[in-house]
N, C-alpha and C positions, 0 to 999 in steps of 0.2 A: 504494500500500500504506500501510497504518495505521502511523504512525512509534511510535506506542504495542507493537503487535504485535509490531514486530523488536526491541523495547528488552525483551521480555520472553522472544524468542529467546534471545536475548545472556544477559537474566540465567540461563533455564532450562542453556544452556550452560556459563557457570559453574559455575552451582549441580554442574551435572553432575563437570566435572573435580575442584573441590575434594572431592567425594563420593570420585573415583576417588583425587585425591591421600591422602587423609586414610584409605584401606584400606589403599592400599601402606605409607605410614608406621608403622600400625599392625602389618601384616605384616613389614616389619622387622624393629621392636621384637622381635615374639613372636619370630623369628628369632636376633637378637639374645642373648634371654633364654633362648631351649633352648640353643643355642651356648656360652653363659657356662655352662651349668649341665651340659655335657655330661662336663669333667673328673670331678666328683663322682658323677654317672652310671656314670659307667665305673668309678670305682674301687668304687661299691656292687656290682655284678654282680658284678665280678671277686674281692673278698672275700668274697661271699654263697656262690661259685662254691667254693673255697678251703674255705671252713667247711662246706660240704656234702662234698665230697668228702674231707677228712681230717678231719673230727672226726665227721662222720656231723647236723650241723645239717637238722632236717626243713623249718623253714619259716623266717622271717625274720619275727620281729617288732618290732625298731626296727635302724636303724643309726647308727652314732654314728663321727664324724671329730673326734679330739684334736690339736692340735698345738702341745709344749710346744719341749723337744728336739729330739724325734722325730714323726712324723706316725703317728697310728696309726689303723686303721678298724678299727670295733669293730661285731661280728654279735651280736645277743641273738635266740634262740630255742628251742625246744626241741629235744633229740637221739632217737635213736632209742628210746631210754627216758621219753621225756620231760620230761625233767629242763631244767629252763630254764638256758643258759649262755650266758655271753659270750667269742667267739671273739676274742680282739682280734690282729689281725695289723698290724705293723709295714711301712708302706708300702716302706721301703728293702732290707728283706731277706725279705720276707714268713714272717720267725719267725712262730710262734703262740702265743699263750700262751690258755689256757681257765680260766675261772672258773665255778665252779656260781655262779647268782644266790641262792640260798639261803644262800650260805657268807658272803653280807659285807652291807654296809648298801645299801640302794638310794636310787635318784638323788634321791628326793626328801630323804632324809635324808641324803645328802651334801650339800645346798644351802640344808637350816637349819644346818649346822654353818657350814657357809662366813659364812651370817646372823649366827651368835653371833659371828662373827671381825668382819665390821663390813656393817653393814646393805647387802642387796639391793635397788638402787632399780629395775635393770632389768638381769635374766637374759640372758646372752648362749648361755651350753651347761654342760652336764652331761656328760659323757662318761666312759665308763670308759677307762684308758690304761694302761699301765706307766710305775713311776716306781719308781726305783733296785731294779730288777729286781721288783716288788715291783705287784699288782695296787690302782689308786686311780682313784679320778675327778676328774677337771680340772673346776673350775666357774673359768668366767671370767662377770665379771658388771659393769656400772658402779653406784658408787656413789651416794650422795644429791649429791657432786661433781663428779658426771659422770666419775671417775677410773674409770680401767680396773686390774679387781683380777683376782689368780689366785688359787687358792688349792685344792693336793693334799692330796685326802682319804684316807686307808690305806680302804681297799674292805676291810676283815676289822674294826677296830678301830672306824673312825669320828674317828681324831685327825690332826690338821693335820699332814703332812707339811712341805706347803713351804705360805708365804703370800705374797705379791707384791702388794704395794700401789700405786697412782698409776703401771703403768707408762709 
């Protein structure tokens, strides 16, 4: 037999398992990656679940996770009037609290406020939450020094509740 032929067995063998090795690896990972993301999964269904059923929310168009204090998961959608609201219910006691989106400033304009408090180099979340009983949104963001800022916006006014610099 050709000692060239078997040498190209061998490699074609190789070649095979690292093919096999480097799918499983990869099917891990994906594995890995629904798994890690499977807490927040659950807690979207289960708040969407929640806001459908006591406040009357028809569909689900964004969902939002705050955690300043408290953990809160926040449903924006429309109700059965239509009317676009955010459900934010509170992870540990699942209170609820509802905001019409029309009644206060929205996410974008809570995040040039946060901008005028000290510049956005890279946005981490926006989220509406409760802060001192009181409807706001949490923008945490890093700086141009890479510092990690917070900073509670009043969701009705648009003024700096709380600011958190370098923490």
């Amino acid at each position: 037999m050709n000692v060239s032929f078997l040498k190209k067995i061998n490699y074609f063998r190789i070649f095979k398992w690292l093919i096999g090795i480097i799918i499983v690896l990869i099917l891990i990972i994906m594995g890995l990656f629904l798994w890690a993301r499977q807490p927040l999964s659950s807690a979207k269904h289960q708040a969407t679940t929640l806001a459908e059923k006591k406040v009357g929310i028809k569909s689900v168009d964004h969902f939002y996770m705050s955690d300043l204090n408290r953990t809160y998961y926040t449903i924006e959608g429309p109700n059965k009037d239509n009317q676009k609201q955010y459900v934010i219910i509170e992870k540990k006691t699942g209170s609820i609290n509802v905001a019409n989106v029309k009644d206060g400033i929205s996410a974008n304009e809570a995040k040039n406020v946060a901008n005028q408090k000290q510049k956005i180099a890279k946005l981490i979340s926006v989220a509406p939450t409760i802060f001192n009983e009181k409807t706001a949104w949490a923008v945490s963001y890093f700086n141009s020094k890479n510092e990690l800022n917070y900073a509670v916006i009043d969701f009705k006014s648009g003024k700096v509740l709380r600011f958190i610099a370098n923490v």
